[in-house]
SETI-602296 format. One line per field, with one value per residue (C-alpha): residue in three letters; y, z, x. Coordinates in steps of 0.2 Angstrom, whole numbers, m for minus. Each point is the difference from the previous one (the first is absolute). Example, Ala and Ser with C-alpha at 12.3 -4.5 7.8 and 13.67 -1.06 7.14 Angstrom:
BEGIN
res: [ALA	SER]
Y: [m22	17]
Z: [39	m3]
X: [62	6]
//
This chain:
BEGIN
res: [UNK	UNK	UNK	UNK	UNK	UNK	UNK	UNK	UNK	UNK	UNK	UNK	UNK	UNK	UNK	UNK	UNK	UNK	UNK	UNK	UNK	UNK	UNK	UNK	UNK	UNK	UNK	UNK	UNK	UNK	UNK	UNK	UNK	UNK	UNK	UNK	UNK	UNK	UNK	UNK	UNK	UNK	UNK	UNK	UNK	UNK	UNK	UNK	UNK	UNK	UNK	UNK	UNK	UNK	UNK	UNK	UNK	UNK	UNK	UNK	UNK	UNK	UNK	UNK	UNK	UNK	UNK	UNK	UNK	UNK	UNK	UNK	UNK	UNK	UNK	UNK	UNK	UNK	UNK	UNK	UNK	UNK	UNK	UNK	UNK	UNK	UNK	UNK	UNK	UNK	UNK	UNK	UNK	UNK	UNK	UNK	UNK	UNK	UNK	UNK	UNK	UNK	UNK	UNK	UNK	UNK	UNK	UNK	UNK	UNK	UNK	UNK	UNK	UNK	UNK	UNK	UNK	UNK	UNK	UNK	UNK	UNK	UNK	UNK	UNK	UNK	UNK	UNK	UNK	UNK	UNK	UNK	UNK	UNK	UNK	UNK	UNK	UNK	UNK	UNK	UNK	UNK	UNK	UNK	UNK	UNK	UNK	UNK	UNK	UNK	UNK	UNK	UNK	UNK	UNK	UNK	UNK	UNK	UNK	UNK	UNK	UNK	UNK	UNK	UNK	UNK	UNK	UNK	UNK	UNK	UNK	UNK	UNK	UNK	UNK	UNK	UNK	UNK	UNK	UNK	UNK	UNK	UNK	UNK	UNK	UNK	UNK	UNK	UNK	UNK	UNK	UNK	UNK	UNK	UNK	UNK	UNK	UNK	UNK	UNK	UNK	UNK	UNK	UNK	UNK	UNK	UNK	UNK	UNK	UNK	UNK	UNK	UNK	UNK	UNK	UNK	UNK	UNK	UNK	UNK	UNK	UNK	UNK	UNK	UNK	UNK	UNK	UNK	UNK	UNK	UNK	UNK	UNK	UNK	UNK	UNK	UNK	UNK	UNK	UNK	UNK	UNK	UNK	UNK	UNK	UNK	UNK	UNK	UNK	UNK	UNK	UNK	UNK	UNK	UNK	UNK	UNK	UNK	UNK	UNK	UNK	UNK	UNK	UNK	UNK	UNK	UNK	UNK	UNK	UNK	UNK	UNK	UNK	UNK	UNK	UNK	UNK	UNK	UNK	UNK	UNK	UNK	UNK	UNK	UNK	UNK	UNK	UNK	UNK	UNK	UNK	UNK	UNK	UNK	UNK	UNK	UNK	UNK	UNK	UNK	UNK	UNK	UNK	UNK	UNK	UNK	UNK	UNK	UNK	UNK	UNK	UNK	UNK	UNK	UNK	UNK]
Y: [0	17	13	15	13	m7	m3	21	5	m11	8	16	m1	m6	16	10	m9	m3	m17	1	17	m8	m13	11	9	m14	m8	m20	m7	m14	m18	m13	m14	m13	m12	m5	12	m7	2	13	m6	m12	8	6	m12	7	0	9	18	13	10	m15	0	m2	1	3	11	m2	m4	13	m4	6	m1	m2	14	10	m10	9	17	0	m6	14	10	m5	6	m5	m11	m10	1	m9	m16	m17	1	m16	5	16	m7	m8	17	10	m11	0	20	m2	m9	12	15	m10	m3	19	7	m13	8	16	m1	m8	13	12	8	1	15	11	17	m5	m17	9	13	m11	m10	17	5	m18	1	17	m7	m17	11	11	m12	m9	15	6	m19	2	17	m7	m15	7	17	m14	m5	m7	17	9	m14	2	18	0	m14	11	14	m12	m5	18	5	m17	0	m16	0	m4	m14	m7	m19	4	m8	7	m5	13	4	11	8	7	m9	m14	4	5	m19	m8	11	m4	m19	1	9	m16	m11	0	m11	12	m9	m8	13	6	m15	1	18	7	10	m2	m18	m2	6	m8	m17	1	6	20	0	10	m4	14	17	18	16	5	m15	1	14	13	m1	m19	2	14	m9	m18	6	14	m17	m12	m18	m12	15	0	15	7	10	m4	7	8	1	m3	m17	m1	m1	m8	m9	m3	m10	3	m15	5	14	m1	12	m4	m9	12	m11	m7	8	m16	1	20	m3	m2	15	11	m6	4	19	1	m4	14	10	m5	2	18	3	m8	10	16	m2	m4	16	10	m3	m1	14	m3	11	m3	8	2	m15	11	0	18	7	0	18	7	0	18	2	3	16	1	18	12	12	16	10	16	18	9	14	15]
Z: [0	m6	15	m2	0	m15	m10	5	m6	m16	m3	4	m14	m10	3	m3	m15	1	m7	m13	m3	2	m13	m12	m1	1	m20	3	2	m13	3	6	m11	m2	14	16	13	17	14	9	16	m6	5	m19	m3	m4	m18	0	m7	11	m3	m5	m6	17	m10	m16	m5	m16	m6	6	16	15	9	17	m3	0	14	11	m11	9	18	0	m1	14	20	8	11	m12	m10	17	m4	m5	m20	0	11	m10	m18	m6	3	m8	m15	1	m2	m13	m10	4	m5	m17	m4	3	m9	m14	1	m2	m16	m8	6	m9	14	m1	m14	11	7	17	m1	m12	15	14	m11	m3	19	3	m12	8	17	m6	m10	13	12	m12	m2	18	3	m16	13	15	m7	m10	14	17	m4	11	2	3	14	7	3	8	12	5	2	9	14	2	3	13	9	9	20	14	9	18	6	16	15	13	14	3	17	6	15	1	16	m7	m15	13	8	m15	m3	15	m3	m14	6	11	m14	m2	m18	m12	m11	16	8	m16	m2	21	2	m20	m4	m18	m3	m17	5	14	m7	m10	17	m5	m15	m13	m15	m9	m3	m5	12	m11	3	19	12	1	18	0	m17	6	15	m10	m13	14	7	m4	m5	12	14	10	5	15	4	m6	m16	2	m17	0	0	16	9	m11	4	m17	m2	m17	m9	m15	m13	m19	m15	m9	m18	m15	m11	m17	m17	m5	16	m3	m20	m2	11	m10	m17	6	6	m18	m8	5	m3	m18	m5	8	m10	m18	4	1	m14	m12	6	m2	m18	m3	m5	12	1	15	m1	14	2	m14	m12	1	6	13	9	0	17	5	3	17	6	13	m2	13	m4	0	14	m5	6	16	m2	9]
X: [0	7	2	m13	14	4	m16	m4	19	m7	m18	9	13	m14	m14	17	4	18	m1	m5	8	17	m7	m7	18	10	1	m4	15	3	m8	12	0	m14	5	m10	5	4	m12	0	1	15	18	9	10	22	m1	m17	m4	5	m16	m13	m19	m9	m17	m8	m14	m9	18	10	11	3	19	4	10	m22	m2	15	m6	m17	7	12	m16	m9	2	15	m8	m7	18	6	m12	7	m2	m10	m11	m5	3	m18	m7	13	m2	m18	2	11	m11	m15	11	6	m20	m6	14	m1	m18	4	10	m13	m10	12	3	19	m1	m11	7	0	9	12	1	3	14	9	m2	10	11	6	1	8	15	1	5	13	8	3	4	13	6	1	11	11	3	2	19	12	10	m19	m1	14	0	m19	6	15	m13	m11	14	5	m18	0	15	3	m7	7	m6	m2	m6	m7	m10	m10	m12	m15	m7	m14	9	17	3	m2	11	14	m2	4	14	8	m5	10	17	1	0	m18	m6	m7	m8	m9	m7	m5	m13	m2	m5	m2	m17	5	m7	7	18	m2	m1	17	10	m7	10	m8	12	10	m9	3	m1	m17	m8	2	m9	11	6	2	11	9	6	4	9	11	5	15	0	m5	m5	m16	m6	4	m18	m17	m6	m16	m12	m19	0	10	16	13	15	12	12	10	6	10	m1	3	m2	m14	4	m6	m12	9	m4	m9	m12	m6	2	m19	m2	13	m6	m19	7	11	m16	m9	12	4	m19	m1	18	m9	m18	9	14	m17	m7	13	1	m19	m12	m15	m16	m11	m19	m15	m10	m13	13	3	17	9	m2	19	11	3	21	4	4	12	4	m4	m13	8	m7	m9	4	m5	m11	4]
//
């Protein structure tokens, strides 16, 4: 049984008619050979096509390459469904989309103004985004790369870091027992599971890992990262949580991500930037004329007058 989301997400691409507008611009790719196509539900065998006939309507085929078309499509939660599960009713709409727009040719509807309208309209989007894909490409080189990721660790300089533990109590007094425990060769990591009010802390012997000073309340950080390797503080740290007692158990420089680990997010930032760069080089060298939504002109900008007005004689 096919989950509802997805037969809306279908019924919705088909009241919007994106089917069978991706169909009716698409030519019809050309029929395999005559052959008995494997069935569907059968894995493709090695030697198979790598785009094969996964249906036929009225003679003219449909590719599993349509099938991953129209999938692409649909909501993301749907996208995340096992492809068996969802393919009958993929196919199904396939086929209903192949039957209405073999309908509507007959109909000789494919010559009308709006059909002819609408196929412009796609044309336009589907060059416009080949050539700002062409762009991006061939602008995003290794040097371009390069230089943003230098860019990128200046503007992120590596942090310092502390591994710290700490056992948090309501009262001071209480706070200055466990001090004193301590300086007598008290356990920390003990005491921190004994008397703790941090419960998930507690359970690893109060460590709370390696953090940075903004990650911490400011008093609590301030104190951990003033302190030396393998100290314990020597008066309770007071924040809004509580008292605090730290205990700092190394420090480290944070490691600065690898090109390859921020490349998506660099290549996404040189992206924008290149399409901004492409828009406004094509305007530059264009002749563009913009009009009121009436068709008349534009009413003209008066220039700014900075000047100050020259002040006008005193009467006597």
């Amino acid at each position: 049984m096919v989950n509802r989301v997805f037969r809306a997400a279908l019924l919705s691409m088909a009241a919007c008619g994106l089917a069978l507008a991706a169909h009716a611009q698409t030519p019809a790719p050309t029929p395999a050979p005559a052959a008995t196509p494997a069935p569907a539900a059968q894995a493709a065998p090695a030697t198979a096509d790598a785009d094969p006939v996964v249906a036929r309507v009225n003679g003219e085929a449909v590719h599993r390459s349509d099938v991953q078309r129209m999938v692409s499509q649909l909501p993301p939660q749907v996208q995340q469904m096992p492809l068996e599960m969802i393919y009958p009713a993929v196919i199904e709409q396939l086929v209903n989309s192949k039957l209405v727009a073999e309908a509507g040719y007959k109909a000789n509807l494919a010559g009308t103004p709006e059909v002819k309208d609408e196929i412009k309209r796609a044309e336009e989007r589907a060059v416009q985004r080949a050539y700002i894909q062409k762009e991006v490409q061939s602008r995003i080189t290794p040097a371009k790369l390069d230089e943003a990721y230098q860019a990128f660790l200046k503007q992120n300089p590596a942090q310092e870091e502390v591994k710290a533990s700490h056992i948090l109590v309501e009262k001071e007094d209480e706070a200055k027992a466990i001090i004193a425990q301590l300086k007598k060769g008290g356990d920390f990591a003990k005491l921190a599971k004994e008397k703790s009010k941090d419960p998930v802390a507690a359970e690893q012997g109060g460590d709370l890992g390696y953090f940075t000073k903004d990650t911490m309340v400011e008093p609590f950080a301030d104190a951990a990262f003033a302190m030396k390797k393998g100290e314990v503080s020597k008066e309770p740290v007071k924040t809004q949580f509580g008292w605090h007692i730290i205990k700092v158990e190394d420090k480290r420089t944070q490691p600065q991500p690898t090109l390859d680990e921020v490349k998506p997010q660099l290549e996404q930032q040189l992206s924008k930037d290149i399409v901004t760069n492409v828009v406004d080089d094509l305007r530059k060298v264009a002749k563009v004329e913009t009009f009121q939504l009436d068709g008349s002109p534009m009413p003209k900008e008066e220039p700014a007058t900075d000047a100050p007005k020259a002040e006008e004689p005193k009467k006597n």
